[in-house]
N, C-alpha and C positions, 0 to 999 in steps of 0.2 A: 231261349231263342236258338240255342247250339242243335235241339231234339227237333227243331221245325224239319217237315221233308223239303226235299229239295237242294238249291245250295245256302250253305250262306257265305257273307265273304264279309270278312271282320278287318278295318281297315286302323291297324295300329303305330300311332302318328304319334309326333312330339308336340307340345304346347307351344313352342316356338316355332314350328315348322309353318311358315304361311303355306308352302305349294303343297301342305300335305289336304288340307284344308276343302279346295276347290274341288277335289274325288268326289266331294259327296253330290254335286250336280251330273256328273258324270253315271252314276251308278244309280243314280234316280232312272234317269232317263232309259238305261239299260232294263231296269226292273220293268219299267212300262213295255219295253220290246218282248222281252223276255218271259213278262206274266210276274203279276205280285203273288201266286202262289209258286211259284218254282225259284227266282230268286229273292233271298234277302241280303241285308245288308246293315254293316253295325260298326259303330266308330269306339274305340276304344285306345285311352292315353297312358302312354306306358309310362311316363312319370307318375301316376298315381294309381297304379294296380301293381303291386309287388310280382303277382304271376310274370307280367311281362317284360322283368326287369332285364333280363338278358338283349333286349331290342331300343334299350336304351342309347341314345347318345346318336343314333345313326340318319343318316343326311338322305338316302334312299326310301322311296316307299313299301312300308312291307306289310302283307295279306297275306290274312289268314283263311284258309278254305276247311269247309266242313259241309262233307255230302253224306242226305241219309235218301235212300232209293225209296220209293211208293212203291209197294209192290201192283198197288192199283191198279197202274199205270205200262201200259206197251211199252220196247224198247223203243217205236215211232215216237208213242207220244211225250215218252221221254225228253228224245233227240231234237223237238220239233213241237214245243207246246204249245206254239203260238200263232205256227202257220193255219191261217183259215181262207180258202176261196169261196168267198164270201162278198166278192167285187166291194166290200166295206173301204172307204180311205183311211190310207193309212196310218193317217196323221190323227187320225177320231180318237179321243178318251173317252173309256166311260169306264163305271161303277158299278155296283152292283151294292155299296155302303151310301149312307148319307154324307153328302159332301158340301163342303163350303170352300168360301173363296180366300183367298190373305193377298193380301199385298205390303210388297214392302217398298215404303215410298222414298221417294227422292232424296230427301235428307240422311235417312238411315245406308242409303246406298251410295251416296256421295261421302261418308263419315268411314266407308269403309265396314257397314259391321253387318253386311248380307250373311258372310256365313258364320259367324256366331250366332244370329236370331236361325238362321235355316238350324244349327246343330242343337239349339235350344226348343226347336220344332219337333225335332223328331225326338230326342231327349223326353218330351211328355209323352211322347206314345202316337204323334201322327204320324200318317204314311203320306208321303208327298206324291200325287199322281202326275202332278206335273209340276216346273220351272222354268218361266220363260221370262227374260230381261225385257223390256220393253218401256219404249219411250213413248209415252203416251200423248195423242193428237186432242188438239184441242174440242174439234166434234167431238169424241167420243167423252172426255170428261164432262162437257155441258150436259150431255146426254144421262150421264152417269150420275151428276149432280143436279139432275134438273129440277127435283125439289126443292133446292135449295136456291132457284133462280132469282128469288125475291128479295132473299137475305144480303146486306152491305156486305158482309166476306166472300160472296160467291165467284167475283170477279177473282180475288188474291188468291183461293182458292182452285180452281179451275187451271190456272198460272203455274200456281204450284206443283200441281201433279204432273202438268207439261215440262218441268224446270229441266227432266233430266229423267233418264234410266230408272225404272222402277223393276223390284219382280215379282213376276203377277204366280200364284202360283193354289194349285187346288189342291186342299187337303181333308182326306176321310182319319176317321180314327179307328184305332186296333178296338179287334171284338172286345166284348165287355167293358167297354168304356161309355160314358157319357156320347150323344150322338156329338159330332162334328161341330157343329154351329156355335152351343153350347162352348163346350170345350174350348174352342178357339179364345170367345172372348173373354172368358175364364182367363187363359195364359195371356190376353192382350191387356186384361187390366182395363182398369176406366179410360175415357178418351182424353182427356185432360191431363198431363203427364204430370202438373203436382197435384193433384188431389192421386193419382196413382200411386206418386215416390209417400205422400202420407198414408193411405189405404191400402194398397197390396206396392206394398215394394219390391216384390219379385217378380212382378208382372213387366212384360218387355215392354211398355209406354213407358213405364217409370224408370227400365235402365235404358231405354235408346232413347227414347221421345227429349223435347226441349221445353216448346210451348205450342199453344193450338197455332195453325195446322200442323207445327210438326210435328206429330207424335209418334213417330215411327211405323205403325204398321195401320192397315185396315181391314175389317171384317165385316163379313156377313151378319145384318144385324137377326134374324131369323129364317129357318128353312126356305119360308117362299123368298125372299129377300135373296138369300144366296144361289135359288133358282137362276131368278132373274138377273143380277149381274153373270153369272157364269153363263147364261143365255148373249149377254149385251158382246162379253170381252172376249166367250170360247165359244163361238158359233156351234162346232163340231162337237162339243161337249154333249156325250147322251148320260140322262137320267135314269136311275134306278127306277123301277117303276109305282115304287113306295115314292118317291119323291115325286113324281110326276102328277100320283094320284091326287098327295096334298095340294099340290099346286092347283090343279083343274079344281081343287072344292071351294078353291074362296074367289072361283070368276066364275061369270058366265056363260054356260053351259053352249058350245060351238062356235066362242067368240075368239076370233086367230087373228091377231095384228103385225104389221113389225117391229123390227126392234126400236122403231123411234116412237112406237104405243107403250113402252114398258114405265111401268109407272113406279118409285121407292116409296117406301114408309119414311116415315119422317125419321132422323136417325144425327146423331152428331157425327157420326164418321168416325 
């Protein structure tokens, strides 16, 4: 990661340290400004790497910086990799990877353990495009669960995800890996947090989850699937145009609804 071009900035924390912790939302959001090729970004605990034993014990935040020049690249484009007049909003993500959704629900964010599951995110090798806290509106869950409008749990459920602060947040995964989708619910484990702690007990259901609904986190159950919530929850969210393609091929050819047309796969969540 140290030979990537670009910067990287290596943020070397203690295991105790809570406010070392929260940088990693901070330096998300920077990369998105900044360009996921020009900056990266990497957590590394100096109680357990011998190299960084001299930054041990220490109450301050301390970064590491490692710059290798593109030669590629202009001294502009360098300076300024991101400026585009392009009248685009500002606030628009997009991809050019396959990307899926996560959420980390109410329970797991009220237990306090957002940024352990965030550093267990990137830990497997996701890149986080974006994290944003949000308390979710009861429209928008009906909507989000409207499959399940017939089921006795939909009421409790619905509830639930309103109860309080969730964070919604898009994750691609680094080249040569498994696409996104995939992946995710690979590290999310089964939906059911004891058949998870019996089946994959490293899976984050099994160490955050409780019992259904609260399992900790939520995913995109397939590609088109993750289209569509990331369509319902990020408006502005633009698709790759591999992703766009699959989508258009399992509807109706010039059929364009709104967001209250979107329909789920049936899925336990």
């Amino acid at each position: 990661m140290l030979g990537s071009k670009g910067l990287t900035v290596v943020d070397v924390y203690q295991g105790w340290c809570g406010p070392c912790k929260p940088v990693v939302s901070l330096f998300q959001k920077m990369r998105i400004e900044v360009g996921l090729d020009f900056l990266h970004f990497a957590l590394a605990e100096a109680d357990c790497l011998d190299v960084l034993e001299k930054y041990r014990g220490r109450c301050e935040p301390t970064f590491l910086f490692y710059a290798i020049k593109d030669k590629a690249l202009s001294d502009e484009d360098e300076c300024f990799p991101h400026i585009k007049d392009d009248g685009e909003d500002e606030n628009m993500v997009s991809s050019e990877k396959t990307c899926t959704l996560a959420i980390i629900k109410p329970d797991a964010v009220a237990h306090g353990k957002t940024d352990e599951i965030i550093m267990k995110i990137q830990e497997a090798g996701f890149d986080i495009l974006t994290n944003e806290e949000r308390t979710m509106t009861e429209a928008e869950m009906r909507l989000f669960y409207q499959h399940k409008a017939g089921e006795e749990a939909f009421e409790k459920l619905v509830h639930y995800m309103c109860s309080g602060p969730s964070h919604l947040l898009i994750l691609t995964s680094t080249e040569g890996t498994e696409d996104a989708v995939t992946a995710w619910q690979t590290l999310m484990g089964p939906c059911d947090p004891n058949v998870a702690r019996m089946e994959q007990p490293e899976s984050l259901r099994a160490q955050y989850g409780t019992e259904m609904p609260f399992n900790a986190v939520h995913g995109s159950r397939d590609r088109e699937d993750a289209n569509r919530e990331l369509a319902l929850l990020f408006p502005s969210f633009k698709f790759s145009d591999k992703d766009t393609k699959a989508s258009q091929g399992s509807e109706v050819e010039g059929a364009v609804g709104p967001p209250e047309a979107l329909r789920f796969p049936e899925d336990m969540d």
